[in-house]
N, CA, C and O atoms as a Tripos MOL2 file, in Angstrom:
@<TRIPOS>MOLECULE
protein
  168   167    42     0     0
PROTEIN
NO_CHARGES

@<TRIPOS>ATOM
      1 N         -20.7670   23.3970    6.6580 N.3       1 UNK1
      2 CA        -19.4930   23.9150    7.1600 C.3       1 UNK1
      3 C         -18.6500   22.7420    7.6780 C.2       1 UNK1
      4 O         -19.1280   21.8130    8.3280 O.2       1 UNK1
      5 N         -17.4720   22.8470    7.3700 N.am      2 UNK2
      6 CA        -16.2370   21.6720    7.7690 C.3       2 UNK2
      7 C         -16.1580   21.8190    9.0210 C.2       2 UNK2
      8 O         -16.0830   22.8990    9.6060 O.2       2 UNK2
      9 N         -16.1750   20.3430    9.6870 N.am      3 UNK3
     10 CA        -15.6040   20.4060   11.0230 C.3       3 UNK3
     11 C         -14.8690   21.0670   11.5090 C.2       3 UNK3
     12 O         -14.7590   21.8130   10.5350 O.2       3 UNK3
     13 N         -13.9250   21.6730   12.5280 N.am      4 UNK4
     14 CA        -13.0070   21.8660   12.7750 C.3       4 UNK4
     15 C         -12.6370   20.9820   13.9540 C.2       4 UNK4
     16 O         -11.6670   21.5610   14.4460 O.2       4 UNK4
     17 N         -12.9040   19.8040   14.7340 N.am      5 UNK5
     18 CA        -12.5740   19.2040   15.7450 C.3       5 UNK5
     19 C         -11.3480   18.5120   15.4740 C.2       5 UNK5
     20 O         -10.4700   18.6100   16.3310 O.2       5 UNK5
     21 N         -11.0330   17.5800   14.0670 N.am      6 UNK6
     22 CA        -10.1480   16.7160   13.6570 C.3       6 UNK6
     23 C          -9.2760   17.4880   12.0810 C.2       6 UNK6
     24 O          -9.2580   17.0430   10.9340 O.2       6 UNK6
     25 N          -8.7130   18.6100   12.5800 N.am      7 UNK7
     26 CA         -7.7990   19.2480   11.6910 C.3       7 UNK7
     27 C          -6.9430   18.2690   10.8330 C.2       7 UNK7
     28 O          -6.6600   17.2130   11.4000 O.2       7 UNK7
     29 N          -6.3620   18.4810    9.2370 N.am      8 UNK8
     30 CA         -5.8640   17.5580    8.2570 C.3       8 UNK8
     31 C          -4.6390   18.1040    8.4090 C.2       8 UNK8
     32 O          -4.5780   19.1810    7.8170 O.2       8 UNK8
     33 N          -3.3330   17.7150    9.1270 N.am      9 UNK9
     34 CA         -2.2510   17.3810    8.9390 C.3       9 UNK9
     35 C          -1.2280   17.1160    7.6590 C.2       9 UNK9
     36 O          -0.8110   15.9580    7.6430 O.2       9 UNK9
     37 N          -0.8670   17.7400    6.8610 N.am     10 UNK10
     38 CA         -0.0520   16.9240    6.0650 C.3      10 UNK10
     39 C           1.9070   17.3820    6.0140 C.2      10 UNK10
     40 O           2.4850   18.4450    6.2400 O.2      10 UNK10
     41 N           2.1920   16.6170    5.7900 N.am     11 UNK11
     42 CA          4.0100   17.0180    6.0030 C.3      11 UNK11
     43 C           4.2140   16.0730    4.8290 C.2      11 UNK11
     44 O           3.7720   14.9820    4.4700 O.2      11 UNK11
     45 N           5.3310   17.2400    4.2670 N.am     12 UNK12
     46 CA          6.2760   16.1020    3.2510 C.3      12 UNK12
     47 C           7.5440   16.3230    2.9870 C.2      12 UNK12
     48 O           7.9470   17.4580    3.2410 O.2      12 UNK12
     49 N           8.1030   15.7570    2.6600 N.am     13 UNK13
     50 CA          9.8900   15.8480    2.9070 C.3      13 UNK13
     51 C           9.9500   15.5120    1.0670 C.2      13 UNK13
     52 O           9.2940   14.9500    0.1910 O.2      13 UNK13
     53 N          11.4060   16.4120    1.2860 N.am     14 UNK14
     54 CA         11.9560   16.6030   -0.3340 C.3      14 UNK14
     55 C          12.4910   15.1020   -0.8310 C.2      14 UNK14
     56 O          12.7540   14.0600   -0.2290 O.2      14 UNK14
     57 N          12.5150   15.4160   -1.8990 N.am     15 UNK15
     58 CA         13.0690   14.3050   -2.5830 C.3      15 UNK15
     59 C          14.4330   14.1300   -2.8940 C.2      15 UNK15
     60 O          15.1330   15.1430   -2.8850 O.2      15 UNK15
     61 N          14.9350   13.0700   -3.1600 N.am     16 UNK16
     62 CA         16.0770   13.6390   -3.7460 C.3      16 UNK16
     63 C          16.0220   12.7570   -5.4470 C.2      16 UNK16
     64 O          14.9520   12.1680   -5.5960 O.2      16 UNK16
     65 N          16.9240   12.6320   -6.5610 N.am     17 UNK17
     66 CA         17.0380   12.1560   -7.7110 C.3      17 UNK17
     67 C          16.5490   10.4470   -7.7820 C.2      17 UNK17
     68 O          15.6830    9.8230   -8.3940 O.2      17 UNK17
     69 N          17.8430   10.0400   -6.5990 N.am     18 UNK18
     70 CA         17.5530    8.8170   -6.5650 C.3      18 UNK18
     71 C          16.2880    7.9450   -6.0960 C.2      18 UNK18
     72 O          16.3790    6.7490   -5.8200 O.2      18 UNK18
     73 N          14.8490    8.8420   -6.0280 N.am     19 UNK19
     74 CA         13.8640    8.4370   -5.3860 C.3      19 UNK19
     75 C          12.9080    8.7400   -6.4650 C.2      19 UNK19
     76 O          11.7020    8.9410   -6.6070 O.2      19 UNK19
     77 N          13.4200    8.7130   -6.7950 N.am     20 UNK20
     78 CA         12.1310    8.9640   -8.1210 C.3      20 UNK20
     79 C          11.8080    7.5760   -9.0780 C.2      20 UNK20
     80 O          10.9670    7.6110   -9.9770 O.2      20 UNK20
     81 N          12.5710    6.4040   -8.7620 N.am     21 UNK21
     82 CA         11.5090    5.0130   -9.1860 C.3      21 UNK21
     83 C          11.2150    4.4710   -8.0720 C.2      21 UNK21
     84 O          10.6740    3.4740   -8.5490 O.2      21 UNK21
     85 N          11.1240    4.3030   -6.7980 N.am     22 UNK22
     86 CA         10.1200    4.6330   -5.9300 C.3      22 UNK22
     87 C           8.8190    5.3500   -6.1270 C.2      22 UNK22
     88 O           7.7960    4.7660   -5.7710 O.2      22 UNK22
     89 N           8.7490    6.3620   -6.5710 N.am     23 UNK23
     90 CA          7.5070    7.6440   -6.6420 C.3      23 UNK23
     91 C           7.1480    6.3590   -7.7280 C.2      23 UNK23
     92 O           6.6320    5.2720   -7.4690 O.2      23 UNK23
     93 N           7.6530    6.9440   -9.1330 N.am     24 UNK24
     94 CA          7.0360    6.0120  -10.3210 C.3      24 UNK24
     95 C           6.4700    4.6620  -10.0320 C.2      24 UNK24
     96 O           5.2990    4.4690  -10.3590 O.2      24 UNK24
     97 N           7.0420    3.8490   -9.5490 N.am     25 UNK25
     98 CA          6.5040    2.7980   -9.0570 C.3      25 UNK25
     99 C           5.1640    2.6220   -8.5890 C.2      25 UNK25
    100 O           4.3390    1.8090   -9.0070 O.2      25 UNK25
    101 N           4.9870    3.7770   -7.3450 N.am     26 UNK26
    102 CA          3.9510    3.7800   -6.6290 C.3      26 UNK26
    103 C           2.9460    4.6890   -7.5040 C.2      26 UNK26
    104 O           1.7630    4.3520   -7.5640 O.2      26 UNK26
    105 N           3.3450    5.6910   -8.0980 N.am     27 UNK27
    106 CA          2.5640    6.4790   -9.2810 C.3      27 UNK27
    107 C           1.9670    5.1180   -9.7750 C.2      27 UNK27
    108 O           0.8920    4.7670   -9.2890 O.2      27 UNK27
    109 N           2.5310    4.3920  -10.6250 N.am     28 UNK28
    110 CA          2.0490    3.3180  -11.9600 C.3      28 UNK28
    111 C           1.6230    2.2050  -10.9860 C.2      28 UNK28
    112 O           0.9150    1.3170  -11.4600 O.2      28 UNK28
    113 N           2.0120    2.1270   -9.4980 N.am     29 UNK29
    114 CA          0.6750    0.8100   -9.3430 C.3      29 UNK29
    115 C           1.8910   -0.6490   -9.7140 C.2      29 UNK29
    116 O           1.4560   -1.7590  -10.0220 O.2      29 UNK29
    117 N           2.9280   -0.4400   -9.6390 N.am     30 UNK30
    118 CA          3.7670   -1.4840  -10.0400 C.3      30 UNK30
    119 C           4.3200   -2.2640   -8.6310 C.2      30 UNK30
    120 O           4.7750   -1.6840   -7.6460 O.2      30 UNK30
    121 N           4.1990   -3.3690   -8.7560 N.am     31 UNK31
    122 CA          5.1500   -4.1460   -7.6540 C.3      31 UNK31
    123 C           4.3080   -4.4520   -6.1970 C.2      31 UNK31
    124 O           3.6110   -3.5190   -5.7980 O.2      31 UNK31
    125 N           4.3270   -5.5060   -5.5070 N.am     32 UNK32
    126 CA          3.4690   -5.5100   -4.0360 C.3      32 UNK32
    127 C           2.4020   -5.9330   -4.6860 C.2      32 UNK32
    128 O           2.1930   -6.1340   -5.8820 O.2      32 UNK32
    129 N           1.5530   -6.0740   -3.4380 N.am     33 UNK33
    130 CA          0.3030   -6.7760   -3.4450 C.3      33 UNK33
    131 C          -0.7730   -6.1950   -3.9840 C.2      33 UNK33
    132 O          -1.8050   -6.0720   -3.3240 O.2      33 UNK33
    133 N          -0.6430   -5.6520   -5.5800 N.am     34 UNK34
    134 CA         -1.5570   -4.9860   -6.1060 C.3      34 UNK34
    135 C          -3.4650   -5.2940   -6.1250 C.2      34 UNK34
    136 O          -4.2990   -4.7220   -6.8270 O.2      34 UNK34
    137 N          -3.7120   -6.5350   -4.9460 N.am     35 UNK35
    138 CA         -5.0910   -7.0420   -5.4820 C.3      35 UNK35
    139 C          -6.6070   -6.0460   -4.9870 C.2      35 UNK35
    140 O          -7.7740   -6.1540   -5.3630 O.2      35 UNK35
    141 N          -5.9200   -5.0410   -3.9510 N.am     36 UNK36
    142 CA         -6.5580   -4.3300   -3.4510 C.3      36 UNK36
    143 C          -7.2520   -2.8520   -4.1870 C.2      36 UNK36
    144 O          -8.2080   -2.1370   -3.8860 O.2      36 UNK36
    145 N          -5.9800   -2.8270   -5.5580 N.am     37 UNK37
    146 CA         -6.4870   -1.5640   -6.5920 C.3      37 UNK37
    147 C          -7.5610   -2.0070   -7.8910 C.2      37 UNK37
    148 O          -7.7450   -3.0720   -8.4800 O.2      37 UNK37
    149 N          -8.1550   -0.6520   -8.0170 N.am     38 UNK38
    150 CA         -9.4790   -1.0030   -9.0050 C.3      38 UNK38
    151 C          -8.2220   -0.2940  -10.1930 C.2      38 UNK38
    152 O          -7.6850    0.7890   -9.9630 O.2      38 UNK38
    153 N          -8.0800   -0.6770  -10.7660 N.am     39 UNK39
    154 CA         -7.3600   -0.2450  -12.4420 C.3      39 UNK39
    155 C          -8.0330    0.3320  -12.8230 C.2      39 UNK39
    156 O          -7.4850    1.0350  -13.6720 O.2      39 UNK39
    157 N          -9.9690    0.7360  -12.6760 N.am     40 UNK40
    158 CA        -10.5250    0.9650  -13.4050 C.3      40 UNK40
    159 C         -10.4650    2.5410  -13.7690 C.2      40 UNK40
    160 O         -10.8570    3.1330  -14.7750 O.2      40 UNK40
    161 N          -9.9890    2.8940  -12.8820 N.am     41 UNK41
    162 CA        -10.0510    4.8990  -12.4680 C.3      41 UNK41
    163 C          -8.9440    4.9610  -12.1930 C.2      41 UNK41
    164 O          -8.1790    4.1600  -11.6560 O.2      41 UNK41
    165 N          -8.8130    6.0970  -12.6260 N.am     42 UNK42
    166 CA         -7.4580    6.6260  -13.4510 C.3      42 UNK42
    167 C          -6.7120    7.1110  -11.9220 C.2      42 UNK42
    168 O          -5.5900    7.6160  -11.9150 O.2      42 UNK42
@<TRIPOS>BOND
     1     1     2 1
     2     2     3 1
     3     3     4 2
     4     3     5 am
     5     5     6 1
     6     6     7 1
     7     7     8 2
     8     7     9 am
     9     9    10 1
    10    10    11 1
    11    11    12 2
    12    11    13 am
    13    13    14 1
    14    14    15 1
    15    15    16 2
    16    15    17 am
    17    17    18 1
    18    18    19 1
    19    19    20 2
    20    19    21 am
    21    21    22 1
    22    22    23 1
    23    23    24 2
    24    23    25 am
    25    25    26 1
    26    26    27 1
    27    27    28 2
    28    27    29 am
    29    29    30 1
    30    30    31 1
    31    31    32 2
    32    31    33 am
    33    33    34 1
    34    34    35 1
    35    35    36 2
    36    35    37 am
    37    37    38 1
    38    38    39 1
    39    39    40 2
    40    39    41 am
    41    41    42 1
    42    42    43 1
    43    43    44 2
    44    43    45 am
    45    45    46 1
    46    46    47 1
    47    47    48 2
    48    47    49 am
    49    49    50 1
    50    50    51 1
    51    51    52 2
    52    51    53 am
    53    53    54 1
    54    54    55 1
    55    55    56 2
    56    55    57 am
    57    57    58 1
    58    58    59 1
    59    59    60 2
    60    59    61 am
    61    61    62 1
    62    62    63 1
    63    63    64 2
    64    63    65 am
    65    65    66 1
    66    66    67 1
    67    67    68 2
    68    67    69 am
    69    69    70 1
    70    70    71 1
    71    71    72 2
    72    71    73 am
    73    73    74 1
    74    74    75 1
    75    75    76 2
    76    75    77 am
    77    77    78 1
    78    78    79 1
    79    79    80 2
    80    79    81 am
    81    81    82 1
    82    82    83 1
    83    83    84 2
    84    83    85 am
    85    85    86 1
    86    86    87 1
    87    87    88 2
    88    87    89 am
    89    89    90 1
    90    90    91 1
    91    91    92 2
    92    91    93 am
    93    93    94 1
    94    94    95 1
    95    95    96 2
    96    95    97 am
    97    97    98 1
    98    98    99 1
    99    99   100 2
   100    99   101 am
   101   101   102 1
   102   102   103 1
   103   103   104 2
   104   103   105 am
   105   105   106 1
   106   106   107 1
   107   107   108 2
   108   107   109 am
   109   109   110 1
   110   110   111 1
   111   111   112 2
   112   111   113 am
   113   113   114 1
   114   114   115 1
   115   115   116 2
   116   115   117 am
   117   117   118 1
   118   118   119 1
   119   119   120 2
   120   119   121 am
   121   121   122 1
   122   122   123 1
   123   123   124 2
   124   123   125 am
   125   125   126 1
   126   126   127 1
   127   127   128 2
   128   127   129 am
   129   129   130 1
   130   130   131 1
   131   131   132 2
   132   131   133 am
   133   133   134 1
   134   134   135 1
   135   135   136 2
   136   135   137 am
   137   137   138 1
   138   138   139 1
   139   139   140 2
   140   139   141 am
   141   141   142 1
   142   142   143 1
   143   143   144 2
   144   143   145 am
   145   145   146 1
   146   146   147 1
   147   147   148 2
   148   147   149 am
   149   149   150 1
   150   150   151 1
   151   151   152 2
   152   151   153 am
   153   153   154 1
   154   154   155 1
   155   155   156 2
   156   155   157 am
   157   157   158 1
   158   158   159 1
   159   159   160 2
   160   159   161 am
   161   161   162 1
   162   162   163 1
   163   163   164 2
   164   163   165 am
   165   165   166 1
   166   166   167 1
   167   167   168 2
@<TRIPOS>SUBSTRUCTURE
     1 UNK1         2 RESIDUE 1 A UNK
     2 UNK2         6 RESIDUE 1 A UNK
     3 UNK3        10 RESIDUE 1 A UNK
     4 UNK4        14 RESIDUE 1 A UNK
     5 UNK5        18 RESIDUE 1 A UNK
     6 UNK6        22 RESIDUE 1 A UNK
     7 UNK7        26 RESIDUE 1 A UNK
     8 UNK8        30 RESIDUE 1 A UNK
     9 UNK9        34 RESIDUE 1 A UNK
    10 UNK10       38 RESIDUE 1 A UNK
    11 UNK11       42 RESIDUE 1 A UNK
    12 UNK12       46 RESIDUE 1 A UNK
    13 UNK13       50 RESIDUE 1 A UNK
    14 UNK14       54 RESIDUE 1 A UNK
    15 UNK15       58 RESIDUE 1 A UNK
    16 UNK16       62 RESIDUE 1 A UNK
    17 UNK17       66 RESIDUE 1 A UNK
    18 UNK18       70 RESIDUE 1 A UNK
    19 UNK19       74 RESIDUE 1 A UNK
    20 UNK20       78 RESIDUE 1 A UNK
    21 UNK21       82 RESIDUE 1 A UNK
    22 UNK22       86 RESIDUE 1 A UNK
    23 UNK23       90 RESIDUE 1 A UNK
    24 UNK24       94 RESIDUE 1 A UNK
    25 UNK25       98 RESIDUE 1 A UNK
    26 UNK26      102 RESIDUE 1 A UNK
    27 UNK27      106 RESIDUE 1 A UNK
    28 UNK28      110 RESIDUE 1 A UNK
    29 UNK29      114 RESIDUE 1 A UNK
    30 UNK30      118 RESIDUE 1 A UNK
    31 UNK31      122 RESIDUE 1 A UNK
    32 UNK32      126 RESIDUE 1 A UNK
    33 UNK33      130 RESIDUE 1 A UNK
    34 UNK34      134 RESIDUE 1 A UNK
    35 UNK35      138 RESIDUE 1 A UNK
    36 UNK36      142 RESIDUE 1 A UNK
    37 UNK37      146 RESIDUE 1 A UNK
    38 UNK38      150 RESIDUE 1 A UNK
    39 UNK39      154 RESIDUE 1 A UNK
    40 UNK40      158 RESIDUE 1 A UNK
    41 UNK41      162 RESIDUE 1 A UNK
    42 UNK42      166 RESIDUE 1 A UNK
């Protein structure tokens, strides 16, 4: 049975058009200090 002491929180705010190569970006792993991701898994 799941804890219940430390409940999961999540909030998210809408998008708007112009934020969507932001998302992609961070979707595809592009740009910044990528040395920390395994490429290997999807």
């Amino acid at each position: 049975m799941a804890s219940k002491k430390h409940p999961v929180v999540l909030r998210f705010e809408g998008m708007d058009p112009r934020d969507i190569g932001g998302y992609e970006a961070h979707r595809y792993r592009k740009g910044g200090d990528l040395g920390h991701i395994d490429r290997n898994k999807p």
